[in-house]
C-alpha positions in Angstrom: 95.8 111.6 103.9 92.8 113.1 103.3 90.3 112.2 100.7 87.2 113.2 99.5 84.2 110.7 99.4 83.6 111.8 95.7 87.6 111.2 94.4 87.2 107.4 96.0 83.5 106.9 93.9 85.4 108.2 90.8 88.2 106.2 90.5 85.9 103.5 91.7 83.6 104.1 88.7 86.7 104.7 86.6 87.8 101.4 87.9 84.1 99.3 87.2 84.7 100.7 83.4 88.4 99.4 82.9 87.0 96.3 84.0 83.9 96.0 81.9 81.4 96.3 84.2 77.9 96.7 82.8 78.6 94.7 80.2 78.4 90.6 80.5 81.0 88.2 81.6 82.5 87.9 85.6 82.1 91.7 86.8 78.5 91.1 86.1 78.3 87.3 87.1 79.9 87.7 90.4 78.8 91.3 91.2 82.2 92.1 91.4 82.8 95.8 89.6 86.3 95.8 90.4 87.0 92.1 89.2 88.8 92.1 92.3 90.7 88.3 93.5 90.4 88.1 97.0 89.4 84.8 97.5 86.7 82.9 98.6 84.0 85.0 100.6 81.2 82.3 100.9 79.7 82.5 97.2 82.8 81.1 95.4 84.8 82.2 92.5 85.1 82.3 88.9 88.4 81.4 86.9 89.1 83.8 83.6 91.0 82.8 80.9 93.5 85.0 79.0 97.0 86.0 79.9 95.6 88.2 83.1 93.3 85.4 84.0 92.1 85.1 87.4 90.2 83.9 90.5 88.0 86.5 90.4 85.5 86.5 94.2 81.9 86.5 93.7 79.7 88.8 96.2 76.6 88.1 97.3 75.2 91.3 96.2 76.0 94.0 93.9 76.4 96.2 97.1 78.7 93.9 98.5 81.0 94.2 95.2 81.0 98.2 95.3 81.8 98.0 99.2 84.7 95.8 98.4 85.8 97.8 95.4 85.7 101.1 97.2 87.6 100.0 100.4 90.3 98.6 98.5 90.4 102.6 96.1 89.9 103.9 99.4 93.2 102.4 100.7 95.0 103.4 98.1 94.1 106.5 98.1 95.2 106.8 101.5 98.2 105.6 101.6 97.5 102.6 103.6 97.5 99.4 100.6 100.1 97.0 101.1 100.5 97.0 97.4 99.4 100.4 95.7 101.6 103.3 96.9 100.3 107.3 96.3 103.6 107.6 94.3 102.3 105.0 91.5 100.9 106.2 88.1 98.0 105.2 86.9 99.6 102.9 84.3 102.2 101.3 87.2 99.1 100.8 89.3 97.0 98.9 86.0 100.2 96.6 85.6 99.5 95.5 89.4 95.8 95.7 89.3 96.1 93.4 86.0 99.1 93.7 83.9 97.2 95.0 81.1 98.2 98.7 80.1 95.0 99.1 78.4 93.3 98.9 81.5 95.6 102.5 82.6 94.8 104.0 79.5 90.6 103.1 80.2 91.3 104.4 84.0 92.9 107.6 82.9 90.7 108.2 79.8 87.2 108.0 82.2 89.8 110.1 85.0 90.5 112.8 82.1 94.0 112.3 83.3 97.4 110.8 81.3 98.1 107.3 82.6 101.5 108.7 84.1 99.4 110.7 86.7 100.3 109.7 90.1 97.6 108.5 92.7 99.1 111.6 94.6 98.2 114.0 91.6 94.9 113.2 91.7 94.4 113.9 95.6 96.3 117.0 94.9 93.9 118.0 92.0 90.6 116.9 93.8 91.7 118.9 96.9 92.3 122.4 95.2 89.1 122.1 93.2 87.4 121.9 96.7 89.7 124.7 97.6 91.4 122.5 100.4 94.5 122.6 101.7 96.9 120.2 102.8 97.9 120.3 106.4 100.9 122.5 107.7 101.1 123.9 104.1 
């Protein structure tokens, strides 16, 4: 599937906002923008509380945290996660991500999108403003 460097860095971004990065508590403490769970990668992991608590990974460095947060939107957008599909909205995707539909309606709002916009419309809309077209179309 193809996508653009700058639609993967934007829902990224959009992504570091929904989950309060910037601002202090785990994204910040364990250079993690995406407050992403993935286990154990040598510098430990912090437990949240809450109803959508988890064990979220610390990275080493901040860089680490965006590299990790990217390849996982990267996947997604591709078609290639073993648990995001193109075909999911925005708000099936934050119900995954976190069960918390707020976290859809942050996503969309910093996207400009609805959170029923599909993974899939947003390649499609980031491809005709860079007046691409889809193979064998």
């Amino acid at each position: 599937m193809i996508v653009s460097p700058a639609l993967i860095t934007k829902v990224a971004e959009a992504i570091a906002v929904a989950e309060g990065y910037g601002k202090p508590g785990p994204t910040q403490a364990c250079n993690n923008p995406g407050n992403l769970a993935r286990g154990d990668v040598g510098c430990g992991c912090i437990q949240t509380g809450g109803p959508h608590g988890a064990s979220i990974t610390k990275y080493a460095t901040v860089a680490d945290g965006w590299a990790a947060l990217t390849k996982q939107v990267s996947l997604m957008l591709r078609g290639a996660s073993n648990v995001y599909t193109v075909n999911m909205s925005i708000a099936e995707v934050a119900q995954k991500w976190c069960g918390d539909a707020n976290w859809g309606f942050n996503v969309a709002n910093c996207l400009q999108v609805t959170p029923s916009t599909t993974l899939l419309q947003l390649i499609e809309k980031d491809l005709r403003t860079q007046d691409l077209q889809w193979p064998n179309a």
